[in-house]
N, C-alpha and C positions, 0 to 999 in steps of 0.2 A: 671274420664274424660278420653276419648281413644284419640287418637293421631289425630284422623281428626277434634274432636270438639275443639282439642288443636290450632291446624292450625289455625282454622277458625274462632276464636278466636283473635289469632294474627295478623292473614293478617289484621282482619276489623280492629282492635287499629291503627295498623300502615298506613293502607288506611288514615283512618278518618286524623290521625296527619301529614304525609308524602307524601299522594296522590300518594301510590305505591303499589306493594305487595314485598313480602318477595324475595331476591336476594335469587338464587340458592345455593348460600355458606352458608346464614342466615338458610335456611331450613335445609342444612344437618345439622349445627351446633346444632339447634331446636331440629329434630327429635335423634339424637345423647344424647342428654340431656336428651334428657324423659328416652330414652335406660337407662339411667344411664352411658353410656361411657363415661372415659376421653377423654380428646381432642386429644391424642396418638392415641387412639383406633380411633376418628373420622378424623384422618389425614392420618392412613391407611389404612382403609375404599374407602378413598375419591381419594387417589393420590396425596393432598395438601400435603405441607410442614406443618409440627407439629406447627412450630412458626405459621407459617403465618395463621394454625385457632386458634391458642390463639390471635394473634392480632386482629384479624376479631369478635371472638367472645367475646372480652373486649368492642369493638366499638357495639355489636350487644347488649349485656346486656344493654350499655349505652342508646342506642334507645328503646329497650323495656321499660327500666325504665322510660323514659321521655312519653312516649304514656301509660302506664299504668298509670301515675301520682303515684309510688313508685319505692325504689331505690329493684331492683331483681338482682339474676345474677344467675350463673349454678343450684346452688343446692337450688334455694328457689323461682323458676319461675312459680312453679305450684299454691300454696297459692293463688297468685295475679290475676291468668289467674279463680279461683276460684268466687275468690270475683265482678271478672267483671263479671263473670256469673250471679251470684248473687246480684245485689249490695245493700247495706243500703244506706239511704240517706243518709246522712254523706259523704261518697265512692263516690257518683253520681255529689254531690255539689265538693271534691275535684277533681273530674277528671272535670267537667266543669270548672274549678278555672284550672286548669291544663292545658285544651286544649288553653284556651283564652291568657294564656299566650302564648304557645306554638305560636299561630298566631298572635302577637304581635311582637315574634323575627324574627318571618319568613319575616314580614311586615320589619320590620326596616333592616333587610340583604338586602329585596329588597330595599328600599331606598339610605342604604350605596352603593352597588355595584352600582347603578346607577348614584351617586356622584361622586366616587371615577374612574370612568369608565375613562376620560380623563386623571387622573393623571397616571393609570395603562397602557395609550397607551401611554403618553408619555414616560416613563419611560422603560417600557419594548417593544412598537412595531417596535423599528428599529436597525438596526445594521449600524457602518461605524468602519471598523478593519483593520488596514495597511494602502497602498495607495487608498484607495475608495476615491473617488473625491466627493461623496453624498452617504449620508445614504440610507438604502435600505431596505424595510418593512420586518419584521422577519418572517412575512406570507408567504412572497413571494419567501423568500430562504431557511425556515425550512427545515430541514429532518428530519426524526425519529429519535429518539436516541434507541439504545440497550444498555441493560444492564446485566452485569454477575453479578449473587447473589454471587460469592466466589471472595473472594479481591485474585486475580494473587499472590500478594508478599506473602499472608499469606500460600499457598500451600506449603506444604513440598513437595521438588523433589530435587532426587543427579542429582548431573550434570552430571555424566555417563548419564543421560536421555537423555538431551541434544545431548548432543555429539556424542551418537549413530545415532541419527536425523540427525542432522546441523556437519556434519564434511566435511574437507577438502580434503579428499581422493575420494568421489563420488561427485564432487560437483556441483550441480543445484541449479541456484538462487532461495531461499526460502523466505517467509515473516518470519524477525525473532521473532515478535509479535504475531502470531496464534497464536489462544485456541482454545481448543476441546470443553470446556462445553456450554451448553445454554445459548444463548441470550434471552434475554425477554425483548418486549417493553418497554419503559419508563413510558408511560402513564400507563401500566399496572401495575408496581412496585409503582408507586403513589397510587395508588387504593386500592390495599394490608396494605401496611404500612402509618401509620399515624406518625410515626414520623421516620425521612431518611434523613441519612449522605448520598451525594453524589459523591464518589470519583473518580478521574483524573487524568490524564498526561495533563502538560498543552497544553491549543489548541484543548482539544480535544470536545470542545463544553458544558462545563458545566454552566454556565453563559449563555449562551442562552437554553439553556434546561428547567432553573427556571424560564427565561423570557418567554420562552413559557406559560407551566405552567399558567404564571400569564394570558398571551393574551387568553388561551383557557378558564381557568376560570371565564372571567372577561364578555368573551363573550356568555358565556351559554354553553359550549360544554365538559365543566369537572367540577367537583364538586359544582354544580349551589349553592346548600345551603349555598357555604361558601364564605368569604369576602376575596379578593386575597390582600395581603402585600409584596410588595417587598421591601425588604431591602439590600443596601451595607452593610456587615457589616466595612470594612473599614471606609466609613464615618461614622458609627456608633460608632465608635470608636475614633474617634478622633473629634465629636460632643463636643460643647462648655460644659463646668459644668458637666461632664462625666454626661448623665443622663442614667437611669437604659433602661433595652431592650425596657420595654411596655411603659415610659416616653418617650422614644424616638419613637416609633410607632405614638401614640397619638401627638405630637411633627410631624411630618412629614403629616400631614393632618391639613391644618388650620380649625378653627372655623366655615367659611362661606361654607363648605364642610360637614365634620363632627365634630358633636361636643365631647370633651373628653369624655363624659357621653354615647352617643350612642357607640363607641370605647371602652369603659372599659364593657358596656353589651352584645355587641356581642365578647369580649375575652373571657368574665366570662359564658358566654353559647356557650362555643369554635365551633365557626359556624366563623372561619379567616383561610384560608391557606396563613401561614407566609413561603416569602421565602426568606432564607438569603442567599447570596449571598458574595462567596470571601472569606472563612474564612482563606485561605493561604498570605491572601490581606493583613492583619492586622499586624502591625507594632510589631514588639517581646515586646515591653515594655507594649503595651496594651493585651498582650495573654491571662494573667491572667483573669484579667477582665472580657473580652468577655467569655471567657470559663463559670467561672460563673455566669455571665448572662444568657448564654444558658441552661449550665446543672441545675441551680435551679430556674427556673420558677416557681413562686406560684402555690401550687394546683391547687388553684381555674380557674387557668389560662393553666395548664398544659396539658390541651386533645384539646387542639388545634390542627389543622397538620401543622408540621412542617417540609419541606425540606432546607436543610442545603449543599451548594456545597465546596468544599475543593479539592485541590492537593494531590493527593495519598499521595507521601512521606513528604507533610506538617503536616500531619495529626500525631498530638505526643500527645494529648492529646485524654481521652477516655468518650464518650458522653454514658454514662448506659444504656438511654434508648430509643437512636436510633438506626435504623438497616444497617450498610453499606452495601453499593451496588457499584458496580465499571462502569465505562462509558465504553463499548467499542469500540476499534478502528470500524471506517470503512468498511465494505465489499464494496463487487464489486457494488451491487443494490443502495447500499447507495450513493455512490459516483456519479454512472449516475444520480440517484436523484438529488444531489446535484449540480451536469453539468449541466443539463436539467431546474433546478431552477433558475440558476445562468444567463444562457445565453437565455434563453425564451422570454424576453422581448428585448435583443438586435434581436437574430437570431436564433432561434433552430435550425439552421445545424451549427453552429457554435459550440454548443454540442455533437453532434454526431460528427464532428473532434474531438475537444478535448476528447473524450473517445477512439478515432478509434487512438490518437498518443500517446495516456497514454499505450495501450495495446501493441504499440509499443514499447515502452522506459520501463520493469520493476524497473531499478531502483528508476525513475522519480514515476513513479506508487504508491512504497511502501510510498513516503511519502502521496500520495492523502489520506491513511486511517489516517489521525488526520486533521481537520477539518479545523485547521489555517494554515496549509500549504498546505494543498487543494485550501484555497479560494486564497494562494500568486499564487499558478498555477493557478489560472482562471485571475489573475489579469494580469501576465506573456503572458496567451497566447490570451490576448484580443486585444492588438496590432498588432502582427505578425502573427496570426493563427497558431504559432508551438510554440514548447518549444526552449531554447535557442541552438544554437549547440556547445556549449562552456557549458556542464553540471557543472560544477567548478561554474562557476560565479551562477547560479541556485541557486545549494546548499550554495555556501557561503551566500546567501541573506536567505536562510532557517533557515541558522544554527544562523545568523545574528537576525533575529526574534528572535528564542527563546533567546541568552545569552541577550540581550538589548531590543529591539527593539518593542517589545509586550507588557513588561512592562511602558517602556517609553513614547508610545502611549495612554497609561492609566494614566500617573500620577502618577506609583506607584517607588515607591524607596524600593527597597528589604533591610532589615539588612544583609549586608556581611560580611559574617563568618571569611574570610582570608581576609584586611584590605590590603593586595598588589597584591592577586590574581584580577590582571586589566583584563578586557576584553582579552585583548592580550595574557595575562598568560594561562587564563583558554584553549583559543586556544590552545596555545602550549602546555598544558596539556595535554588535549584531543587526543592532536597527538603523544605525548611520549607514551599514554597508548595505542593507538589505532596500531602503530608501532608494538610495542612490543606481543600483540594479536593475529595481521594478522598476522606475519611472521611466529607464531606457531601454526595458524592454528585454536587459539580458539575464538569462536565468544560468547561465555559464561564463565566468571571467579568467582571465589568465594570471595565474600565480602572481606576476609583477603586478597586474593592476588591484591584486586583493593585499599582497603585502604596501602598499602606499596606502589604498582604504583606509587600513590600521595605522599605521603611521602618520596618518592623517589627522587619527581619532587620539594616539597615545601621548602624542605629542603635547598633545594640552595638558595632561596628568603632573602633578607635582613629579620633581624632582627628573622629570621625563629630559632624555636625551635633544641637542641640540642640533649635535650633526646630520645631516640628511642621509647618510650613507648608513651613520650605526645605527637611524629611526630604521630604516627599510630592514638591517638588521634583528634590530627589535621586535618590528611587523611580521618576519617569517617565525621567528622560535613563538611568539603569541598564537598566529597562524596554525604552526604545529602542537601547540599547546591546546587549542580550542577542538582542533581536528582529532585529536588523539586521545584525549580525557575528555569531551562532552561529543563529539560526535557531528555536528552541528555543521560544520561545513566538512566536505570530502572532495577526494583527488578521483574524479572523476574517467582519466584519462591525464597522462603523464603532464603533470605543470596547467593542468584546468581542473577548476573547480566550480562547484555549486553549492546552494545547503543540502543537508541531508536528503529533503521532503520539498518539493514543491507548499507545502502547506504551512513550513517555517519559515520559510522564504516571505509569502502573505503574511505571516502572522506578525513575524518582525517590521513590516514593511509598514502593516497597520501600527504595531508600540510606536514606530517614530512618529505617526504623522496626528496621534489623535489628542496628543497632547498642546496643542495649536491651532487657532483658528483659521491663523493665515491657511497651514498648511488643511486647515478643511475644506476650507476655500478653492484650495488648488485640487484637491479631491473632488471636488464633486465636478470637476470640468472633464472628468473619465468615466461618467455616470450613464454612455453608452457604448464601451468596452466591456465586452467578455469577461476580460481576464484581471479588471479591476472586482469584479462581484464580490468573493470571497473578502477580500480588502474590504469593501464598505460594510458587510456583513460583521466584518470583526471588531472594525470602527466603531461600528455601533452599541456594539457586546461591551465596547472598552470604555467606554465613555461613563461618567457618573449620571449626567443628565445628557440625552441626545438629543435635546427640544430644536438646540436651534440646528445641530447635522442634519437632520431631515427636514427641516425647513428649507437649507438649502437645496437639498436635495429635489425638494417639491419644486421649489422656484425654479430651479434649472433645467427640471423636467418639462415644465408647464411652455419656457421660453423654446423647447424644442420647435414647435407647431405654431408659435406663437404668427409668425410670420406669413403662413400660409394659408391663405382665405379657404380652400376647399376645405382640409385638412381640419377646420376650425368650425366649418356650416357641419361637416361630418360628427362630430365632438358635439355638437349642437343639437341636431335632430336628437341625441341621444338623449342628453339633456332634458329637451323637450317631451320628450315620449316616456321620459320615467316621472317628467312633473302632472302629466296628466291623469296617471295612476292614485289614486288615495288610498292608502293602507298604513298600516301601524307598521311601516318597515322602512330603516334606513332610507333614504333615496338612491345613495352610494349602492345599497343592494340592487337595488330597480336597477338603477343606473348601468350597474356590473351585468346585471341579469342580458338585458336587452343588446349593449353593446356584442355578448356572447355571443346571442343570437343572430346577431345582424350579420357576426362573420360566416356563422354556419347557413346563411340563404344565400352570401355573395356568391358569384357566382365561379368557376375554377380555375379560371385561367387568372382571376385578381386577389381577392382576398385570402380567400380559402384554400388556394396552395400557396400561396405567396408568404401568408403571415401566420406566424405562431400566436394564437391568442391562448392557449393552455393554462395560463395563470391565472384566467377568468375564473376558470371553470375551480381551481383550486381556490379561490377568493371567496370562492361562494360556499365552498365546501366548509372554508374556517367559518363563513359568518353563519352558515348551521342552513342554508339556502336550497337544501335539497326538496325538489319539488313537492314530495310523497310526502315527509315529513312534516313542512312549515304547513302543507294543506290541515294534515291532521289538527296542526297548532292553534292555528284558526279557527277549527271547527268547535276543537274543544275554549277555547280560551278568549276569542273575541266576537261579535258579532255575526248574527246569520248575515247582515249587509256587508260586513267586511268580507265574510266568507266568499259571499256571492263575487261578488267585485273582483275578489284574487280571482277565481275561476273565469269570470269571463273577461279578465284582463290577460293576465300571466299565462294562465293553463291553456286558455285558449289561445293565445300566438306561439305558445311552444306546440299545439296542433299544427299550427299553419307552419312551421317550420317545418315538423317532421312531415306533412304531407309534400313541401316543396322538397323535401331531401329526398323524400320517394321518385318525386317525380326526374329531377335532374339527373341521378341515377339509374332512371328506365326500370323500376321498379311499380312499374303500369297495373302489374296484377294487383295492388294492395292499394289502388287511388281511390275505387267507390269507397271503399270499407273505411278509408281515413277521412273524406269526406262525410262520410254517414254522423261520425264519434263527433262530427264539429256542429251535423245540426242539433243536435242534442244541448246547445247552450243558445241564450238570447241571443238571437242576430235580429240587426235591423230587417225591414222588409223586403229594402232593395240590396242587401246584402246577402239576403237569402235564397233571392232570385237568381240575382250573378251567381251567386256558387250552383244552384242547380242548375241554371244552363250549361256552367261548366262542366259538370257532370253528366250530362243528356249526351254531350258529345261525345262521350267515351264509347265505344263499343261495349258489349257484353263479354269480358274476358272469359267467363266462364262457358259460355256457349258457343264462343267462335274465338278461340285460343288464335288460331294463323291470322281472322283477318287483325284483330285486336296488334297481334306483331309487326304487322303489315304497316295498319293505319297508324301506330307510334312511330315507324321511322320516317312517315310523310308530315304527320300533325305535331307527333311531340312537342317540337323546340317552341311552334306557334302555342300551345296550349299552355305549352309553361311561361311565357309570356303573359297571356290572357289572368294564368292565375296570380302571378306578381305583379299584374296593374289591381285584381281584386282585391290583395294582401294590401297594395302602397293605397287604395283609393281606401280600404274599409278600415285599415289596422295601423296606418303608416309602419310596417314592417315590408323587410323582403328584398327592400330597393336592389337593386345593381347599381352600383355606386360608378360605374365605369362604361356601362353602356347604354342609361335608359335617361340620367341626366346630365347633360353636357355641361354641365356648370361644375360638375360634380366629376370629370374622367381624370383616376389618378393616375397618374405619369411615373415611370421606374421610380428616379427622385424622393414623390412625393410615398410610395409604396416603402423603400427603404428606409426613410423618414420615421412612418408611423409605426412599423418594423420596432425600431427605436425607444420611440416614445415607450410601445407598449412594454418593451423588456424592463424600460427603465421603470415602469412605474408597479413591474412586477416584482423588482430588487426593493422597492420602495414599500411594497405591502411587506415582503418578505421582512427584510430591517423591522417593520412595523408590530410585525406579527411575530418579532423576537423576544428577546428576555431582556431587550436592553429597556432604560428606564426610559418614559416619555408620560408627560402630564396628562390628565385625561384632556385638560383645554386643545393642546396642539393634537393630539391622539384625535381628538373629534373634529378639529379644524382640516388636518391631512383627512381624512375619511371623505370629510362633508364634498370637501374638491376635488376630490380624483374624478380624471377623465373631463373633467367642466371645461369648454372654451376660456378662453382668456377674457373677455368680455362678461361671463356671467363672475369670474374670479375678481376683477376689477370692480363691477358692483358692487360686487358683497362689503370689498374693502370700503368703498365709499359709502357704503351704509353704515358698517361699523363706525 
């Protein structure tokens, strides 16, 4: 018999029994067999994983056997495919005795599923988690889940890997939960394996993934031939007369549904996808039990599909012959999905905010990838259309879910490891370890060093152990208690760890330190690190009163520069030039205003690639500083002299600016026409002179386009020169701080320096411009002094 009589052969057995033909994985498998190839050979062949065609072609033998009406498999497939060739009577009466059965169970699957249909919706088609005020269809809010075939904790990786990565010397906020390896649908890993451990960090959507499962099943739209079982196994487990797995299956479907007899024939011709559900749920005293309940399934019972969801690190016992798979986090697609889900039926622009202020706020961001504190921020921004501006309060209600709140919603009562580690404790745990971390910069520690942490902390606890061997002891079941029921820290790679989130990691790190002065003290001496930001941010949120935190903060800022005579005359002119303005407006604004400007005329090789001043510009936006607008304000609201005054102070050097932006950029064609806009306000007389001579010397762009080209790349740089002595003699605007006064040439140093200052003093508006509390007196004190030399600051004091 050659390989196509083989085929055709089988397609028709399996047509007649299945109503299909052969799945593309079934025919490699097929022709791979005739080959005589192991399944090694046909898995690299194919590009499949080795396992996953030994599981395929266990399930595939199974189906052949049953449409040939004998039990075949690899190496004795051919005999049988013979005899259908052939058949004697005998062979023709057992396979008609074969098929009839065959359409019997297919009959009664249709029946059951169409019984069992209502109990499968109600059970599995809704969700209500946290504060949802009404449950919400699992249709209508699912997203995909992905899956990694390699469990993250079992990866051997030194933490030098890490660290190289994630360290504190370059630092750019990163997700600390990436993986590089392949995701693969969920539905897809169902497909594959027939029997699947599913593992998690809690929240992260595993419990509704089974319930999926059951709703797509139940509905026609995934493995129609089998019968969907949902089971808790919690209540399973704590079910009256402990009764066994399948007594308790049969038990969960009354009589006038299905009866025990059609429930034990569709087990026993494994056409059920059981899914159990919670196995991290189960009370320690019942572990046993349920373990072997699961792991020894009667034979006869045993080719069932069975999915199985559990807590990563709950997961202590070892199932032989299921295949784990791990859930993973969130990406970016997943989560609009899940926005876009969520808010569709209130308002879908109400989605696209909430995605447009997630990409705003990174920290907020990192937790959207786990599922349950995704949907706490949809729940968060459905009142206010933003996230809170007090991030503290946020995360404490995040961190609040996982240690209590999640479980407690449920009904479930975890076994507690430490017997006085209370809610409170575990907090202050969290923030001893999470202290001690940041300050050294490691966002990855190794098991030994996290189990002493605790040990460290538990040790002080009444009735707490003495020995140092049974604290360490103590330290890892705590460990695995925190990891496993809150979530909170994870096994990163085998025996390393971190917190979930980069942003729990800060948040803890902030509960230790802001309860102490000292420790404020020591805080504000990182006030020009990166990756303290978030930290001060949260400081500030946490604090009852933060009068005197940013006062520190101010002082420490101000002593940046303190020491550096240019750095200080620079700080000064500024000063200067916002005191000579008279308006009904902040100084601090002027002050903001001008500084702005001064960076956008420096010239490109110093200021203006060199330093970020962007926080200006946002400084000015909170204080309502937009040109277009305050004019109007003036106009209407305060004097024609005020008005005047703003105009030919403010409006008119944000001319001189945008003419020198033109000009520096070779933007030649639009210099008379910016010139023109300027003489339209009061200029002195010799201020109006120098500008038109400035102007005489241009060419006629419009009339002689070439030579106009020509003569900018011989005159330019000198005219733009000419017109920043005009700017510095008429405006005191414009300067080149680095090459027009030698008293004034700032040095790498002193460049990196003000770099510094400026960021810090932008975390300082930020803090300022938060929710945290501060008096109006300090509120108006920090305002009045930003940016002021030390010398005009020292004054004031001695005035006061």
């Amino acid at each position: 018999m050659d390989e196509q009589e083989a085929l055709e052969i089988v397609n028709e057995a399996i047509f007649q029994k299945e109503k299909r033909k052969l799945k593309d994985i079934e025919e490699l498998i097929f022709k791979g067999s005739l080959q005589k190839h192991t399944y090694g050979k046909i898995a690299d062949n194919s590009g499949y994983d080795e396992q996953h065609i030994k599981n395929e072609g266990a399930s595939f033998w199974k189906i052949l056997s049953k449409v040939l009406g004998e039990k075949v498999g690899k190496n004795n497939f051919l005999g049988a495919l013979e005899r259908r060739q052939s058949p004697d009577t005998t062979q023709t009466q057992d396979f008609h005795k074969s098929n009839n059965l065959e359409e019997k169970i297919n009959d009664l699957v249709a029946k059951v599923r169409l019984n069992i249909r209502e109990i499968i919706l109600d059970n599995c088609g809704t969700m209500k988690v946290l504060d949802m005020t009404q449950p919400i269809g699992l249709n209508d809010i699912y997203t995909n889940v992905n899956i990694l075939k390699k469990i993250t904790s079992r990866i051997g990786k030194d933490i030098s890997q890490f660290e190289k990565k994630y360290n504190a010397e370059n630092f750019e906020r990163f997700e600390i939960g990436e993986v590089s390896q392949e995701r693969i649908p969920g539905i897809e890993i169902v497909k594959r394996y027939s029997k699947l451990m599913v593992l998690g960090k809690p929240g992260a959507g595993k419990s509704t993934f089974l319930k999926y499962l059951g709703i797509q099943c139940i509905d026609g739209d995934l493995l129609t031939h089998l019968v969907p079982i949902f089971i808790t196994l919690r209540q399973f487990a704590e079910a009256e007369n402990q009764p066994t797995l399948l007594e308790y299956i049969t038990q969960i479907f009354s009589d006038d549904t299905v009866s025990a007899l059609e429930i034990d024939s569709i087990l026993k011709n494994s056409r059920a996808l059981i899914l159990l559900d919670g196995l991290d749920e189960v009370r320690e005293a019942d572990n046993n039990r349920v373990f072997k309940q699961i792991n020894n399934i009667p034979t006869q019972y045993s080719h069932n599909q069975f999915v199985i969801s559990c807590r990563i690190a709950a997961r202590e016992n070892d199932f032989n012959k299921f295949t784990d798979v791990e859930v993973a986090d969130f990406d970016d697609e997943q989560i609009n999905n899940f926005a876009n889900n969520w808010f569709k039926s209130k308002n879908p622009e109400i989605a696209k905010k909430f995605i447009s202020k997630l990409e705003e706020n990174p920290p907020v961001k990192e937790l959207a990838t786990n599922p349950l504190l995704l949907t706490l921020l949809c729940l968060e921004f459905e009142d206010y259309l933003d996230f809170p501006t007090n991030r503290s309060e946020l995360y404490e209600r995040g961190v609040g879910i996982l240690l209590s709140k999640w479980d407690a919603k449920r009904g479930i009562e975890r076994d507690q490891v430490y017997k006085r580690l209370s809610l409170r404790r575990k907090e202050d745990l969290l923030s001893q370890v999470a202290v001690k971390t940041f300050e050294r910069g490691d966002y990855f520690f190794k098991k030994r060093e996290l189990k002493e942490n605790i040990a460290d902390y538990i040790k002080n606890l009444p009735d707490a152990k003495t020995d140092p061997e049974a604290l360490l002891i103590d330290g890892e079941a705590v460990l695995k208690s925190i990891e496993a029921q809150h979530g909170l820290f994870v096994e990163r790679a085998r025996e390393i760890y971190s917190f979930s989130h980069l942003t729990f990691h800060e948040y803890f790190t902030a509960r230790g330190i802001y309860t102490s002065l000292d420790d404020l003290k020591k805080l504000v001496n990182h006030i020009s690190e990166t990756r303290w930001r978030e930290v001060f941010l949260l400081v500030a949120g946490m604090l009852q009163n933060a009068d005197e935190f940013l006062l520190l903060m101010k002082e420490k800022i101000d002593n940046l520069l303190a020491s550096d005579e240019i750095l200080q005359s620079f700080l000064n002119w500024g000063h200067q030039k916002a005191s000579s303005i008279k308006l009904p407006l902040k100084a601090i604004d002027i002050r903001t205003f001008y500084l702005e400007l001064e960076k956008d005329s420096a010239s490109d090789d110093t200021m203006r690639a060199r330093i970020d001043l962007n926080f200006f510009h946002h400084f000015l936006e909170f204080r309502y500083l937009e040109l277009d607008d305050l004019a109007e304000d003036l106009l209407n609201n305060y004097s024609p002299a005020d008005y005047h005054t703003f105009n030919n102070y403010i409006v008119l050097d944000k001319k001189f600016q945008s003419l020198f932006t033109h000009a520096y950029y070779g933007d030649y064609h639009v210099l008379s026409k910016d010139i023109e806009s300027i003489f339209n306000f009061d200029l002195e007389p010799n201020f109006e002179y120098s500008l038109q001579h400035l102007k005489n010397k241009l060419p006629n762009y419009q009339q002689d386009e070439p030579n106009m080209k020509e003569w900018w790349k011989i005159n330019g740089y000198n005219w733009i020169q000419e017109l920043r002595a005009i700017m510095m003699a008429y405006r005191n605007i414009g300067h080149d701080w680095q090459l027009t006064q030698e008293e004034m040439q700032f040095n790498e140093e002193q460049i990196e320096l003000l770099q510094k200052y400026y960021d810090a003093n932008g975390l300082l508006i930020e803090c300022l411009m938060s929710d945290c509390f501060v008096t109006l007196e300090v509120r108006d004190k920090i305002e009045d002094e930003l940016f002021l030399p030390i010398a005009e600051i020292e004054k004031r004091k001695e005035q006061k």
